[in-house]
C-alpha positions as CSV (number, residue, x, y, z in Angstrom):
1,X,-46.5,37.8,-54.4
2,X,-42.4,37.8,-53.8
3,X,-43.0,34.0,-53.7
4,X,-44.8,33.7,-57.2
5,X,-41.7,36.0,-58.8
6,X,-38.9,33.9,-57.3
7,X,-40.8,30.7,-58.9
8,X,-40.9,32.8,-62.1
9,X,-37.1,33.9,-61.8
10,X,-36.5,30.0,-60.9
11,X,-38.7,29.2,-64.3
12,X,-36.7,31.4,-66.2
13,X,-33.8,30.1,-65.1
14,X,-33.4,26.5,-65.7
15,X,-35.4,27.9,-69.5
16,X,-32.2,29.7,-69.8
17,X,-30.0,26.8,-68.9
18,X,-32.2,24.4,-71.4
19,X,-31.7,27.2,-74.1
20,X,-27.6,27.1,-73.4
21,X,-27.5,23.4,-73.2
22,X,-29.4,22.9,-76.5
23,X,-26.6,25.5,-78.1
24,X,-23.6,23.4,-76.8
25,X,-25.3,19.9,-78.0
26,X,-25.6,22.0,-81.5
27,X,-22.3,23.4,-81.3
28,X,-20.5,19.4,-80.6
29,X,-22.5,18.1,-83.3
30,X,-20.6,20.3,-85.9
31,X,-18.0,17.8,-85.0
32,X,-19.4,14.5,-83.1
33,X,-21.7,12.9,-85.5
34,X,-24.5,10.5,-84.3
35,X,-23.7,10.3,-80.2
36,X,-26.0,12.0,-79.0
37,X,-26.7,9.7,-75.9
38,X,-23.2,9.7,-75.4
39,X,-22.4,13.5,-75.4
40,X,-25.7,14.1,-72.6
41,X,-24.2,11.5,-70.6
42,X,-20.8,12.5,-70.3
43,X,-22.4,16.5,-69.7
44,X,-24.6,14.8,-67.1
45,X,-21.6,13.4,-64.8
46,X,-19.6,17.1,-65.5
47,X,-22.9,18.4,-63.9
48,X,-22.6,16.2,-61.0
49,X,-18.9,16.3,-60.5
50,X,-18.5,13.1,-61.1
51,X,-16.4,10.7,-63.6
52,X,-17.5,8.5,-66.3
53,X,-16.6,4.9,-67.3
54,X,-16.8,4.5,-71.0
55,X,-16.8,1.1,-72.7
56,X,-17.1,0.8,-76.9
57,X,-15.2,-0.8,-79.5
58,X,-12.6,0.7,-80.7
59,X,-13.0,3.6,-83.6
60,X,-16.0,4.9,-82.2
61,X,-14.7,8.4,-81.6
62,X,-14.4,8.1,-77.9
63,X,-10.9,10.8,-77.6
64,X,-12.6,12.7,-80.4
65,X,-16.0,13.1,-78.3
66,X,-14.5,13.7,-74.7
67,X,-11.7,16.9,-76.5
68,X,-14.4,18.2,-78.5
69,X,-16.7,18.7,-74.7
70,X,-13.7,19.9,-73.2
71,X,-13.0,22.7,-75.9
72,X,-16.8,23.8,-76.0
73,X,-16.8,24.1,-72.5
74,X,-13.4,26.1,-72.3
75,X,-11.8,23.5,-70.0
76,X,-8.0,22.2,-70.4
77,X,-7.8,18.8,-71.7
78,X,-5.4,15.9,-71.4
79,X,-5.2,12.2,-72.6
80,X,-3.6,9.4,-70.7
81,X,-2.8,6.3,-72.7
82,X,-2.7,3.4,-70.2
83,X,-0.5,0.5,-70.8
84,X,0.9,-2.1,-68.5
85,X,4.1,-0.7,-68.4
86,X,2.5,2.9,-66.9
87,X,3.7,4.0,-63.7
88,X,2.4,6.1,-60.9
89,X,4.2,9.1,-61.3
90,X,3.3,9.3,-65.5
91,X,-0.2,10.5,-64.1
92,X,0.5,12.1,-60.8
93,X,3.8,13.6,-62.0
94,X,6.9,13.5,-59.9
95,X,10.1,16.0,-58.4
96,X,12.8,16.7,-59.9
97,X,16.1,17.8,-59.6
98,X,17.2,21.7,-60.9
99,X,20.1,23.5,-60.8
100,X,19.2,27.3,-59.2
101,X,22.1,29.5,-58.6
102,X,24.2,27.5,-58.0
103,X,22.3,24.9,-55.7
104,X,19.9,22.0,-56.4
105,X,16.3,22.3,-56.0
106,X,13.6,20.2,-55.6
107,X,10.7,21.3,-58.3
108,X,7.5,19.8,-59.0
109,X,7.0,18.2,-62.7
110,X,3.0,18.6,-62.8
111,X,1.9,15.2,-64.3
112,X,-0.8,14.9,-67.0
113,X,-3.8,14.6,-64.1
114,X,-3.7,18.2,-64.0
115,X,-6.2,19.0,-66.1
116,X,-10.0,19.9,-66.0
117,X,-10.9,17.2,-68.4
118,X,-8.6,14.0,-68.1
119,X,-9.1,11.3,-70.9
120,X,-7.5,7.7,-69.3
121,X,-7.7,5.7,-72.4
122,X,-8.1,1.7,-71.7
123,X,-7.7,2.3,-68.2
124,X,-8.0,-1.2,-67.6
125,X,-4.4,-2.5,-69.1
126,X,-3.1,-0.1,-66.8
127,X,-1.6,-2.1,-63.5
128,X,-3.9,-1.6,-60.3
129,X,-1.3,0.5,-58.7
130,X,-1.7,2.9,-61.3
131,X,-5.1,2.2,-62.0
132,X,-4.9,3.2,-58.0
133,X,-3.2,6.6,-58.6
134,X,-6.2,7.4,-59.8
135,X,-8.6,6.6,-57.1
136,X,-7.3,10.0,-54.6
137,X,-7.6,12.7,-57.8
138,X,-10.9,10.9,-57.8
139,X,-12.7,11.0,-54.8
140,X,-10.5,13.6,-53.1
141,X,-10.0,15.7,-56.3
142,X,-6.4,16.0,-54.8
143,X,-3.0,14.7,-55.7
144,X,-0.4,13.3,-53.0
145,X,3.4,13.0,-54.1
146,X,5.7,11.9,-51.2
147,X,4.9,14.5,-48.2
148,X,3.3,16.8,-50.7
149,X,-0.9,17.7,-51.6
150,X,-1.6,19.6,-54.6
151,X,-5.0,20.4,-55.0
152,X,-6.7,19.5,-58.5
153,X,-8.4,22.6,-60.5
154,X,-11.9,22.8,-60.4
155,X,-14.1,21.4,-62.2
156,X,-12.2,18.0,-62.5
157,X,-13.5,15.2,-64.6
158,X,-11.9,11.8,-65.5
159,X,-13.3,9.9,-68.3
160,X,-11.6,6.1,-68.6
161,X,-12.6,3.9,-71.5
162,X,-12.2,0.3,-71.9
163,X,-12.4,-2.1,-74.6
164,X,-14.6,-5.0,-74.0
165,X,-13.2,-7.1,-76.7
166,X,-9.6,-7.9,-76.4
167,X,-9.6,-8.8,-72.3
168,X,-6.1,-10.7,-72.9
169,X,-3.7,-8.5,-70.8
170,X,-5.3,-6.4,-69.0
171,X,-5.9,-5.8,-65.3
172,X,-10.3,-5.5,-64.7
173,X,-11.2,-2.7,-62.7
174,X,-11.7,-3.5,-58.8
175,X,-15.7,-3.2,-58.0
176,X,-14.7,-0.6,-55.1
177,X,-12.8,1.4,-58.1
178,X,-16.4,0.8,-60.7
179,X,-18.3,2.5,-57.4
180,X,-16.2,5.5,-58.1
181,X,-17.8,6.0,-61.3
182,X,-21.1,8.2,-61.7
183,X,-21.7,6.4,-65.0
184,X,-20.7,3.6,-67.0
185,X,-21.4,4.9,-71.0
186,X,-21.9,2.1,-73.3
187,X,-21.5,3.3,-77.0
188,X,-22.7,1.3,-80.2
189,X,-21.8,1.5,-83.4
190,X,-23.2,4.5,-85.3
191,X,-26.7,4.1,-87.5
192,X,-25.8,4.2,-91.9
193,X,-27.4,8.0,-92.1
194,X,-24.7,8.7,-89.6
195,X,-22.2,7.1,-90.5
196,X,-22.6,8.3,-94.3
197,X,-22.5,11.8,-92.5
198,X,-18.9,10.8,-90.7
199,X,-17.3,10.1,-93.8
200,X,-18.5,13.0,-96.0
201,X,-17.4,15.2,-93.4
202,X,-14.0,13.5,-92.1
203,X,-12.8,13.5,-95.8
204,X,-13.1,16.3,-97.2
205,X,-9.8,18.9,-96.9
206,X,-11.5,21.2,-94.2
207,X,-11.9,19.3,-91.0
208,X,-15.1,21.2,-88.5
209,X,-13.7,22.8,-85.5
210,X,-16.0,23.6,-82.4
211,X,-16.5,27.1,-80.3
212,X,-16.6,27.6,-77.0
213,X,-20.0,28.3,-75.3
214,X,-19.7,27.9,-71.6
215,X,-16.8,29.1,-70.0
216,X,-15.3,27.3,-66.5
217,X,-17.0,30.0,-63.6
218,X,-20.2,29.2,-65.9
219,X,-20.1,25.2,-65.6
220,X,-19.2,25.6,-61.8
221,X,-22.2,27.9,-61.3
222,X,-24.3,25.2,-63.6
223,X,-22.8,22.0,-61.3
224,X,-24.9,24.3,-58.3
225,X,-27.6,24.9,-59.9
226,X,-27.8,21.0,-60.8
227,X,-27.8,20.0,-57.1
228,X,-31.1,22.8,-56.3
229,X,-32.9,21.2,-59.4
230,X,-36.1,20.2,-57.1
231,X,-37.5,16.3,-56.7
232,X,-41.0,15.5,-55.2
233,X,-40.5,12.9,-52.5
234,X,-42.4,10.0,-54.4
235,X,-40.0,10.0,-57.1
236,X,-37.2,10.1,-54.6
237,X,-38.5,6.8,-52.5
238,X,-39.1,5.6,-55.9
239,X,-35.1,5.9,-56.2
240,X,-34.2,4.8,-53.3
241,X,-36.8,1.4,-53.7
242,X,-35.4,0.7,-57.2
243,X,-31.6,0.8,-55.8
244,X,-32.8,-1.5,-52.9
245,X,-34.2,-4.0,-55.0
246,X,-30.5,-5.1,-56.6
247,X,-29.8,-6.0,-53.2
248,X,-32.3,-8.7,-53.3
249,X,-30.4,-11.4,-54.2
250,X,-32.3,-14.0,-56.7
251,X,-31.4,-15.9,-59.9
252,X,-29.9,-12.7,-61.4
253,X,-28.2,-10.8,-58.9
254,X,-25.3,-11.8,-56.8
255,X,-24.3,-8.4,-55.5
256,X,-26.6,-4.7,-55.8
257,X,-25.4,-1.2,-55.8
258,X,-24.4,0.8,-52.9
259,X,-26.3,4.0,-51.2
260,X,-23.9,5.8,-53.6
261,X,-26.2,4.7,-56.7
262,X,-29.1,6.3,-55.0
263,X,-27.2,9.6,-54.5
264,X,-25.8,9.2,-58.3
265,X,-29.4,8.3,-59.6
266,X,-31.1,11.5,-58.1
267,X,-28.0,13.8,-59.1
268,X,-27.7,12.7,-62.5
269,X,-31.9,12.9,-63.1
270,X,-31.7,16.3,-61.9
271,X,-28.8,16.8,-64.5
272,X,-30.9,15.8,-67.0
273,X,-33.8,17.6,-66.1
274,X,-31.3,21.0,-66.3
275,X,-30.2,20.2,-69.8
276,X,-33.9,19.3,-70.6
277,X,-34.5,22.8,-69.4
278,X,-36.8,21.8,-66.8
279,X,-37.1,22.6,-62.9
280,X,-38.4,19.6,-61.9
281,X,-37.4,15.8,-61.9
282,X,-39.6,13.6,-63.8
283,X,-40.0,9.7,-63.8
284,X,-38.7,9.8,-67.3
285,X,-35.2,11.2,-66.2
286,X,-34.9,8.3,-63.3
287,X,-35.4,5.7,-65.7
288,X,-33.3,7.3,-68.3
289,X,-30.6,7.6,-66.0
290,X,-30.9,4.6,-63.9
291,X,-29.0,2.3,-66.8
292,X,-25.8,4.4,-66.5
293,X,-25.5,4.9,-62.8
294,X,-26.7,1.0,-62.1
295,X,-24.9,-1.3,-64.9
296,X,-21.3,-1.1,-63.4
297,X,-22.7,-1.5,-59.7
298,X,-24.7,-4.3,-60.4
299,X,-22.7,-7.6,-60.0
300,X,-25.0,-10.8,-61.9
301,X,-25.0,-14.3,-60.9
302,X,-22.9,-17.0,-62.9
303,X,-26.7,-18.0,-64.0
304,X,-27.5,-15.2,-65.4
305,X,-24.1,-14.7,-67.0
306,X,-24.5,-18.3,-68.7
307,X,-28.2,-17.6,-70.0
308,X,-26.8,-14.4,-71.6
309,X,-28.3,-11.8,-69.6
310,X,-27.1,-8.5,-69.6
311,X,-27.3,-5.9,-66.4
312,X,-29.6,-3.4,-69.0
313,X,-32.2,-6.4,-69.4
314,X,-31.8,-6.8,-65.2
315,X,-32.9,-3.1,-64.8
316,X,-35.3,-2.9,-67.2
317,X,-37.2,-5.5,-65.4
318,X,-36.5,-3.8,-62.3
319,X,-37.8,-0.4,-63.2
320,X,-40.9,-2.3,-64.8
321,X,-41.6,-3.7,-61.7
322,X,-41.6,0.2,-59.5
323,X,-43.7,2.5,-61.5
């Protein structure tokens, strides 16, 4: 009997959460129009603690998206605008020299990292060393200036975007750096309803503003709750064989994805099975989410790259192929 009310309180719960999610996606669409996809996706990796690559044209609302999360969900928010020219410290942030009493201090300058949502915008015309800088805050959700560790407030989320259209000048991101990334976000151009939508409401003299809905000991408690979501084993070994077949190397594939994909691929279906208000994992999630977590860890052969053939059309036919 105690065991058939804990599966109701369970029930309840992830109903709740699907209820709360289904307020925030209302609550950023008063001011994101028509990325829907997008706005899950980047909620799914917060839910993991993980980061998100984003890659779009440029226009496409990306910094309007990613400040409009971090104000529903009550989180500080900072934008990074990468450029060759960026150094090390402009992220980390650096000592400096003050006068107390009298006598010279030492004080630490806190550098734009330290924030709960971090926007790096084109991260890839930053240099690698920077690009680098970014690697410890992370994986280690830590910072390291000279003989000093600051620790990084929880939650901690990076977004980085890149433009896939002007490549001239800029430094690609190391495929040990791509790993780092829960999910790489493609976002298209929006549809003409939307897009009619966008400019009715960007021109008009009011601009929308959003609300907050979940506050930061809320998304912390949801980012626990994510990892109990249950999986039945056959969809797991149904993971794991779909994340061993990139390693098979064939006309397509030069290089596959890591056991870190697999761990991604379960953690961000059980994500999406939260916001879907659901306390189970479905086959639908894992091949929803398999795109994201695969395309950046998936490395094609010059073959396929000549024929035109995109990562997305190399997992389709993989997850076609394990039903």
């Amino acid at each position: 009997m105690a065991s058939d009310m804990n599966s109701r309180d369970l029930t309840q719960t992830y109903r709740v959460a699907g209820d709360m999610f289904a307020t925030l996606f209302r609550e950023i669409g008063k001011v994101v129009v028509g990325q829907d996809e997008t706005v899950e996706q980047i909620i799914i990796a917060i839910l993991c603690n993980g980061h998100a690559l984003v890659e779009s044209n440029p226009g496409l609302g990306k910094t309007l998206t990613i400040s409009t999360i971090a104000k529903a969900l009550d989180l500080n928010f900072s934008r990074i605008q990468c450029t060759p020219d960026l150094m090390p410290a402009d992220i980390t942030g650096t000592h400096i020299i003050e006068d107390v009493g009298g006598s010279k201090q030492f004080k630490f300058e806190a550098g734009p990292v330290f924030a709960n949502i971090v926007l790096a915008d084109e991260i890839n015309r930053a240099s690698p060393k920077t690009q680098s800088a970014l690697l410890e805050a992370m994986q280690e959700k830590q910072i390291t200036v000279g003989n000093d560790t600051f620790m990084l407030e929880q939650p901690f989320f990076i977004l980085a975007t890149q433009n896939p259209i002007e490549m001239e000048g800029t430094f690609p991101l190391p495929e040990a750096q791509l790993d780092r990334f829960l999910l790489k976000i493609l976002v298209d151009y929006p549809k003409y309803e939307d897009e009619i939508e966008i400019v009715n409401r960007y021109t008009r003299s009011i601009m929308p503003t959003v609300g907050k809905v979940v506050n930061k000991n809320s998304l912390l408690d949801l980012q626990k709750l994510t990892r109990d979501v249950p999986i039945a084993d056959d969809i797991k070994s149904r993971v794991i064989k779909i994340v061993m077949s990139t390693r098979i190397r064939n006309e397509f594939i030069e290089y596959g994805a890591s056991p870190r994909a697999s761990i991604g691929l379960i953690l961000a279906a059980k994500a999406r099975a939260l916001i879907k208000g659901r306390n189970y994992v479905s086959n639908e999630d894992i091949d929803a989410m398999a795109y994201p977590v695969l395309r950046h860890r998936i490395i094609l052969t010059f073959e396929s790259e000549r024929k035109g053939i995109t990562t997305d059309q190399v997992i389709r036919n993989i997850l076609e192929k394990i039903k």
